[in-house]
KOLDOBA-50107 format. One record per residue (C-alpha): residue number from 0; residue in three letters; x, y, z. Coordinates in steps of 0.001 Angstrom, whole numbers, padded with zeros to 6 digits. Layout:
// residues N
> NUM,ala,X,Y,Z
...
This chain:
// residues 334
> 0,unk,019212,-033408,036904
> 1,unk,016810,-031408,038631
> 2,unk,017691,-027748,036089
> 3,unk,017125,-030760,033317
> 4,unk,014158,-032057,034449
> 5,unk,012694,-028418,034555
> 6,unk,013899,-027292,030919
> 7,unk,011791,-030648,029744
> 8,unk,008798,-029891,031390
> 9,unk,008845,-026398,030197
> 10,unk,009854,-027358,026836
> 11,unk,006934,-029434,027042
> 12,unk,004751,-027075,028523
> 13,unk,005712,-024848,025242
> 14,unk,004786,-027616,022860
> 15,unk,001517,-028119,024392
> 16,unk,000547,-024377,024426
> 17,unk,001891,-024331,020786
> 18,unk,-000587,-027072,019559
> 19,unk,-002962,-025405,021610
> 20,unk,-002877,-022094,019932
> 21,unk,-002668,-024432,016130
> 22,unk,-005911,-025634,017244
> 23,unk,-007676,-022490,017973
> 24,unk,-005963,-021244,014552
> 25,unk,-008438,-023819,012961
> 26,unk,-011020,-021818,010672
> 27,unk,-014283,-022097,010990
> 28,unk,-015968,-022069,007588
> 29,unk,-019590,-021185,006800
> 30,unk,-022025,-020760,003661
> 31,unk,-024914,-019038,003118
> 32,unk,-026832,-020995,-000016
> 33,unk,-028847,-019083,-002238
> 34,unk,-032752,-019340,-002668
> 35,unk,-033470,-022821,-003989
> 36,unk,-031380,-024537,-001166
> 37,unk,-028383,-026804,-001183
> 38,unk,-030322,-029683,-003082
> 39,unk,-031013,-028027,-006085
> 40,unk,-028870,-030772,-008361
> 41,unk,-027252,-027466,-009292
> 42,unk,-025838,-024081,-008530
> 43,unk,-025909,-024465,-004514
> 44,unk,-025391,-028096,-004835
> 45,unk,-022275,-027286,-005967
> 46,unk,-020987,-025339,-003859
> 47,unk,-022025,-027347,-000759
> 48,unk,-020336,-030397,-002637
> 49,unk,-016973,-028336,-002781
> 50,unk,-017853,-027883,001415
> 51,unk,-018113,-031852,001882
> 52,unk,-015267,-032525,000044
> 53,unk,-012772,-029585,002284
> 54,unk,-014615,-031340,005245
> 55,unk,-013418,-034654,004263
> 56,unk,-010166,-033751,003057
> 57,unk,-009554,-031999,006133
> 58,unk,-011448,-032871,008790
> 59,unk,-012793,-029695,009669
> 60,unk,-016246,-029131,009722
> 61,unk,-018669,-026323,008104
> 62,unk,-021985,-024701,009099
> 63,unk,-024561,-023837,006150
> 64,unk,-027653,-021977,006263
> 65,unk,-030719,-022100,003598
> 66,unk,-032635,-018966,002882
> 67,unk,-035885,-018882,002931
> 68,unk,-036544,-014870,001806
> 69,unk,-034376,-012433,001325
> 70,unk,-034519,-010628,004884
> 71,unk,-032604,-013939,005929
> 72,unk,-029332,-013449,004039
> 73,unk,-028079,-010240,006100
> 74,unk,-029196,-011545,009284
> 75,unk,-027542,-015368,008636
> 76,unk,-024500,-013030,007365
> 77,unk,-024363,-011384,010946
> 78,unk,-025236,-014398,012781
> 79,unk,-022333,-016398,011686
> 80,unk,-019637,-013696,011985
> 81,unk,-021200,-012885,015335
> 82,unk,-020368,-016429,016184
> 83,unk,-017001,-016526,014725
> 84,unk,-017395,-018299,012006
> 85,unk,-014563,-017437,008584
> 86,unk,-014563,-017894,006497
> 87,unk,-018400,-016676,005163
> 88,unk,-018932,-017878,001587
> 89,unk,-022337,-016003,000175
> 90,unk,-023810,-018028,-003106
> 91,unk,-025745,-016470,-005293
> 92,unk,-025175,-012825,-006733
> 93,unk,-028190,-012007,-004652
> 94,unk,-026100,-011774,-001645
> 95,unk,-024178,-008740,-002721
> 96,unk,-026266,-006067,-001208
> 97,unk,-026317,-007656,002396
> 98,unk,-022745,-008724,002124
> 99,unk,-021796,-005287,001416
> 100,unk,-023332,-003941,004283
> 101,unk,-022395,-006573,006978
> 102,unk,-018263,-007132,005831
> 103,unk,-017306,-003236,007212
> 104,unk,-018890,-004422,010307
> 105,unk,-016811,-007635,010883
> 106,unk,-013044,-006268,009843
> 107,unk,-011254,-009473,010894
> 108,unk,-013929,-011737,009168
> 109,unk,-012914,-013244,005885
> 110,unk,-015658,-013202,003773
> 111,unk,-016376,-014302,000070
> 112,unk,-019079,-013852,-002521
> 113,unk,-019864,-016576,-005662
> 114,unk,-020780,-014588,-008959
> 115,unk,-021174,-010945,-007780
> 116,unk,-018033,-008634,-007027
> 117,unk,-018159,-006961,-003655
> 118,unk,-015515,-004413,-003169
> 119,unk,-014240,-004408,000330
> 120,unk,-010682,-005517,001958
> 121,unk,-012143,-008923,003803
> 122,unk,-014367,-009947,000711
> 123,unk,-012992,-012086,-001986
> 124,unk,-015498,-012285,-005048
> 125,unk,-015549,-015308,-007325
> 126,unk,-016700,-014569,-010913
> 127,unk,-016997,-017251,-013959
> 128,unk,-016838,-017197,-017598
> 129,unk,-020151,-018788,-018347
> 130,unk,-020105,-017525,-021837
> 131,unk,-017528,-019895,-022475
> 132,unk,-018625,-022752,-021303
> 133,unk,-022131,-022386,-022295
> 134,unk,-020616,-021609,-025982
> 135,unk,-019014,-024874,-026152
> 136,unk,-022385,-026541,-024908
> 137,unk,-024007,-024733,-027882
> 138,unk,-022039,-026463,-030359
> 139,unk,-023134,-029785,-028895
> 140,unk,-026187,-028440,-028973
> 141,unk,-026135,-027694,-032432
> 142,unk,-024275,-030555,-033630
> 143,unk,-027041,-032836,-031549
> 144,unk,-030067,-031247,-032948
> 145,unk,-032021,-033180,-035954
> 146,unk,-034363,-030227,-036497
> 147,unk,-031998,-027214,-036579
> 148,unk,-034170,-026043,-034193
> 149,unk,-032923,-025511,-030176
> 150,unk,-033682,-024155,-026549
> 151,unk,-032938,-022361,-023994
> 152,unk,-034856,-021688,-020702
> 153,unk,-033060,-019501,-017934
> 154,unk,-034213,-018711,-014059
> 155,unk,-034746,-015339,-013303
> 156,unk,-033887,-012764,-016052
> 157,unk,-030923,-010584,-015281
> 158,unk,-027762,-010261,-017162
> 159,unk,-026217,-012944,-015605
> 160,unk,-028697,-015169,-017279
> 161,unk,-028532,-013680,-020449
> 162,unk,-025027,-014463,-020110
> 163,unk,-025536,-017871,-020805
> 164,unk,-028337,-017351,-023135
> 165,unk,-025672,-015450,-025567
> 166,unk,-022280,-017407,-025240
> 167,unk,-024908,-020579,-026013
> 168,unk,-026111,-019050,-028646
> 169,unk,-022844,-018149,-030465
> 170,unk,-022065,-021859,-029806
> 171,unk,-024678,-022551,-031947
> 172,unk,-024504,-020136,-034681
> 173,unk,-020554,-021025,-034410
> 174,unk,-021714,-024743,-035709
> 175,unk,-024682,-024167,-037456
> 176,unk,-025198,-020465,-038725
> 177,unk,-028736,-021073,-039695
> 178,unk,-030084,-022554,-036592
> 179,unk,-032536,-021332,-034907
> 180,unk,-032520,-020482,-030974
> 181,unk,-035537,-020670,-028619
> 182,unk,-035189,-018868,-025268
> 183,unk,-037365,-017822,-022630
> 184,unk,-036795,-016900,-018950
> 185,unk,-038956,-018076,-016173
> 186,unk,-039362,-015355,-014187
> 187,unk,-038213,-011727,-012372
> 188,unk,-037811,-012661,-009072
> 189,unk,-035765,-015206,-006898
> 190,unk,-038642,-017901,-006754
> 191,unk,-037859,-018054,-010482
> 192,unk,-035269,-020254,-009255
> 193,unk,-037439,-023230,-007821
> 194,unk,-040476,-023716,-010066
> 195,unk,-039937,-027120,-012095
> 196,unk,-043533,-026772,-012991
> 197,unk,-043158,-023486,-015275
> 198,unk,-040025,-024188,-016517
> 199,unk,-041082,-027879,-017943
> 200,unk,-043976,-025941,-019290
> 201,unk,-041561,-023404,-021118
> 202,unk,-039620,-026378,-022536
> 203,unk,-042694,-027764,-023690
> 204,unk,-043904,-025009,-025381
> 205,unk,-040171,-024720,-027237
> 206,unk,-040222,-028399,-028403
> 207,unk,-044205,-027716,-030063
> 208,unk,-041904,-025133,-032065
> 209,unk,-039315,-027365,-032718
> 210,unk,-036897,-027666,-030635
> 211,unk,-035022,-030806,-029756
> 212,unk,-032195,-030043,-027575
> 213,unk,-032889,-027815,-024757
> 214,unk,-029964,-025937,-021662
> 215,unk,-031172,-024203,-018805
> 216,unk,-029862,-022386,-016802
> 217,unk,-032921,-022052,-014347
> 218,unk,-031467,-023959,-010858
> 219,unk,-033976,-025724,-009383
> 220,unk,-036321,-025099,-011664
> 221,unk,-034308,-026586,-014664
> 222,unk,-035398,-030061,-012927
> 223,unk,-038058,-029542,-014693
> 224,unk,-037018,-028313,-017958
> 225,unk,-034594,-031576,-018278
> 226,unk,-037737,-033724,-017464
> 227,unk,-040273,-032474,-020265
> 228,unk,-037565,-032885,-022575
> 229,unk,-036874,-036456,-021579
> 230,unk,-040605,-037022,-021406
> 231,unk,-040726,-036308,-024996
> 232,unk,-037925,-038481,-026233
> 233,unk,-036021,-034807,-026336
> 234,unk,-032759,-034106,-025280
> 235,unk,-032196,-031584,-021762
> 236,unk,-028256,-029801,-021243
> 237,unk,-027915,-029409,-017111
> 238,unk,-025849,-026239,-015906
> 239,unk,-023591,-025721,-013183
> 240,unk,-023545,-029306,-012001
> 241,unk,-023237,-032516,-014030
> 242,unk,-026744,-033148,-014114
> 243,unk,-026208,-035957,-016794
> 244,unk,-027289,-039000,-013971
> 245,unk,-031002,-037166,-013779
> 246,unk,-032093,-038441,-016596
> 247,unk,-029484,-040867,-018488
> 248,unk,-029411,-041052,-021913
> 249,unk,-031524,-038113,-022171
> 250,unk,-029503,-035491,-021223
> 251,unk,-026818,-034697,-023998
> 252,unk,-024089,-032792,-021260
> 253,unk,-024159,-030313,-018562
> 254,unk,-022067,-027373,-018324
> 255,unk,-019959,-027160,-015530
> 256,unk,-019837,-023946,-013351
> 257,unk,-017088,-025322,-011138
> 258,unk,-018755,-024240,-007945
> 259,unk,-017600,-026643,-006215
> 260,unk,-014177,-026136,-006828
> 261,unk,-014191,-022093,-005748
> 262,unk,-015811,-023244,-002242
> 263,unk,-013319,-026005,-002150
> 264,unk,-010344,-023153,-002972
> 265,unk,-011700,-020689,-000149
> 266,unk,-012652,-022607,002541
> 267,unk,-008558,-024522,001647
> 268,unk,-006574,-021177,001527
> 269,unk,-008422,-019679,004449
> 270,unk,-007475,-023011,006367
> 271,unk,-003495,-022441,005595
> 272,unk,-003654,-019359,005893
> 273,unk,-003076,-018047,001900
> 274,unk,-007009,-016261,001576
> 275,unk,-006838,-013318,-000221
> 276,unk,-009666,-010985,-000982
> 277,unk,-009955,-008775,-004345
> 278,unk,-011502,-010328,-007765
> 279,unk,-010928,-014170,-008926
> 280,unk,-012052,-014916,-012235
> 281,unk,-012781,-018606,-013431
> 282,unk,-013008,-019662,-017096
> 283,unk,-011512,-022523,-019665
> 284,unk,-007822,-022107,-018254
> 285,unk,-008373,-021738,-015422
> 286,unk,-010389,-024815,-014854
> 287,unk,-013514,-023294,-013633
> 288,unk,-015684,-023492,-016630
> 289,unk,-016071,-026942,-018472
> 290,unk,-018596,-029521,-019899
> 291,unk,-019591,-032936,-018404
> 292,unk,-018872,-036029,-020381
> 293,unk,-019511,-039603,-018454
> 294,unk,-021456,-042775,-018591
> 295,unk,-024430,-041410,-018648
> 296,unk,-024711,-039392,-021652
> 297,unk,-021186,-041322,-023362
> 298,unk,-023890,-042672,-026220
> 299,unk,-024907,-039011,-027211
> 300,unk,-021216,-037591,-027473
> 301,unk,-019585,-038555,-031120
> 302,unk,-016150,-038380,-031649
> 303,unk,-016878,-035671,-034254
> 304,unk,-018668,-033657,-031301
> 305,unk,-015517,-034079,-029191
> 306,unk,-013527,-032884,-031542
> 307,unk,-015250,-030236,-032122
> 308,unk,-015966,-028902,-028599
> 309,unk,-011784,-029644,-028266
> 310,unk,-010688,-027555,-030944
> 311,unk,-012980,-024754,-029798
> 312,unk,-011656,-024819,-026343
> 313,unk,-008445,-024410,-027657
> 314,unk,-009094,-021623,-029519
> 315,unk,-010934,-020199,-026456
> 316,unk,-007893,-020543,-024191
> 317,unk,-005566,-019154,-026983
> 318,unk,-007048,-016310,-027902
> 319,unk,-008808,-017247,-031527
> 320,unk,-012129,-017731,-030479
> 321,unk,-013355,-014385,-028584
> 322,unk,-016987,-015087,-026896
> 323,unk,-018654,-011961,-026208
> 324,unk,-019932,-011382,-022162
> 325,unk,-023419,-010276,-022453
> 326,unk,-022364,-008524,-019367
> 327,unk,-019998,-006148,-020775
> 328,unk,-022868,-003944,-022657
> 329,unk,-025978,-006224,-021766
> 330,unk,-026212,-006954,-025823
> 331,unk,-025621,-010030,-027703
> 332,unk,-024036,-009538,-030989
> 333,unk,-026411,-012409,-032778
């Protein structure tokens, strides 16, 4: 009884140390948001929406951190793997150079980057096909517009933003050939990212021209481009997030960067254990590129626009549609 009594305890013992060493196994997840902050109603509000929802799901919390310059994203970097913390999710392309410098120096960290590919064995990079999704906006834009005449205001002009500008803009030659597209970028640095006040004066200055339907791609500052065109009974197109609810009935879609999703992904493969780092690339197919369609904008969207904006992502997925990345040779072929 007594040799029985002792393999029970021990056996218990065992299970005890087992859970113990399960719970220490439990991740602990971090982001790094890009300039512009986590309540941007776009880019890094996406991703930290993708954080909430792992925390619920899971119950295992996550520590963020907003930048306030850029000397902040290597030493927030550092900070958190100092601390432990995996995995590190970096938004923003911007976070490539400091990321690349801090993952050699934390091996055993797991560390990922959202729309910039850093090449190192603990760094997954997350990449999307904008061009695709902002091409299918285009032909909503196109279809939309009474005037034949559209926008498009970005953040800070890099090829990544021109991107955007080009698949939208083979949207819109795609269902209107003669249309005409506006475009201007707000600025050349990273505070082109939160200044509603310059880029509602951009959109302004491309509805005087014409213009009647204008996307952005400007985070934070695209607040502002969406408002001037709803102050002047124009219609906005959000990015990243649906940004439909901002200003209902004036804002004909948003096109979804599924930011939220990749965070979501990360944060849920790190957690059992299936992270891997190398390239992931999100378009169409693979669900990480879309456009928003719900009660707030459900007047603006036709069933002629639908199927439109169907077919082409079809043809997209399959192969018969080919939408030229800006980013291969920094040109657009319009």
């Amino acid at each position: 009884m007594i040799a029985k009594n002792l393999t029970r305890l021990a056996t218990l013992a065992l299970g005890l140390a087992c859970s113990g060493a399960a719970l220490a196994a439990t991740i602990k997840p971090a982001i790094i948001y890009d300039l512009g902050g986590k309540s941007d109603k776009s880019f890094n509000e996406g991703a930290y929406h993708g954080a909430l929802k792992f925390q619920k799901d899971t119950g295992v919390a996550f520590r963020d951190f907003e930048i306030q310059n850029d000397a902040q994203r290597e030493q927030a970097m550092r900070k958190f793997a100092q601390d432990g913390y995996s995995p590190i999710i970096a938004i923003g392309f911007s976070q490539a150079s400091a990321l690349a410098k801090v993952a050699p120096d934390f091996p055993k960290t797991e560390f990922a980057i959202v729309d910039s590919v850093v090449k190192a064995p603990n760094v997954e990079s997350i990449v999307f096909k904008e061009q695709e999704g902002s091409f299918l906006v285009g032909i909503l834009a196109a279809l939309a517009s009474k005037t034949g005449k559209v926008g498009f205001v970005g953040g800070m002009d890099i090829p990544l933003i021109r991107k955007f500008e080009c698949g939208y803009a083979q949207g819109v030659k795609y269902a209107a050939p003669k249309d005409v597209v506006l475009q201007n970028m707000i600025g050349t640095t990273g505070a082109a990212w939160n200044d509603p006040v310059k880029g509602g004066e951009l959109a302004k200055a491309q509805i005087a021209e014409g213009a009647d339907v204008i996307y952005h791609a400007a985070g934070g500052s695209g607040v502002g481009v969406l408002r001037a065109a709803a102050d002047a009974g124009k219609l906005g197109i959000g990015v990243d997030s649906d940004q439909d609810a901002l200003f209902p009935g004036k804002v004909l879609t948003s096109m979804l960067k599924r930011v939220d999703t990749a965070v979501y992904k990360t944060f849920s493969d790190a957690n059992a254990g299936k992270w891997k780092p190398g390239v992931v690339v999100l378009g169409l197919k693979e669900g990480g590129i879309g456009w928003a369609q719900d009660d707030s904008n459900k007047a603006l969207i036709t069933p002629a626009m639908i199927k439109a904006v169907n077919g082409a992502t079809a043809a997209i997925i399959g192969g018969g549609i080919q939408v030229h990345d800006y980013m291969t040779d920094n040109k657009c072929p319009l």
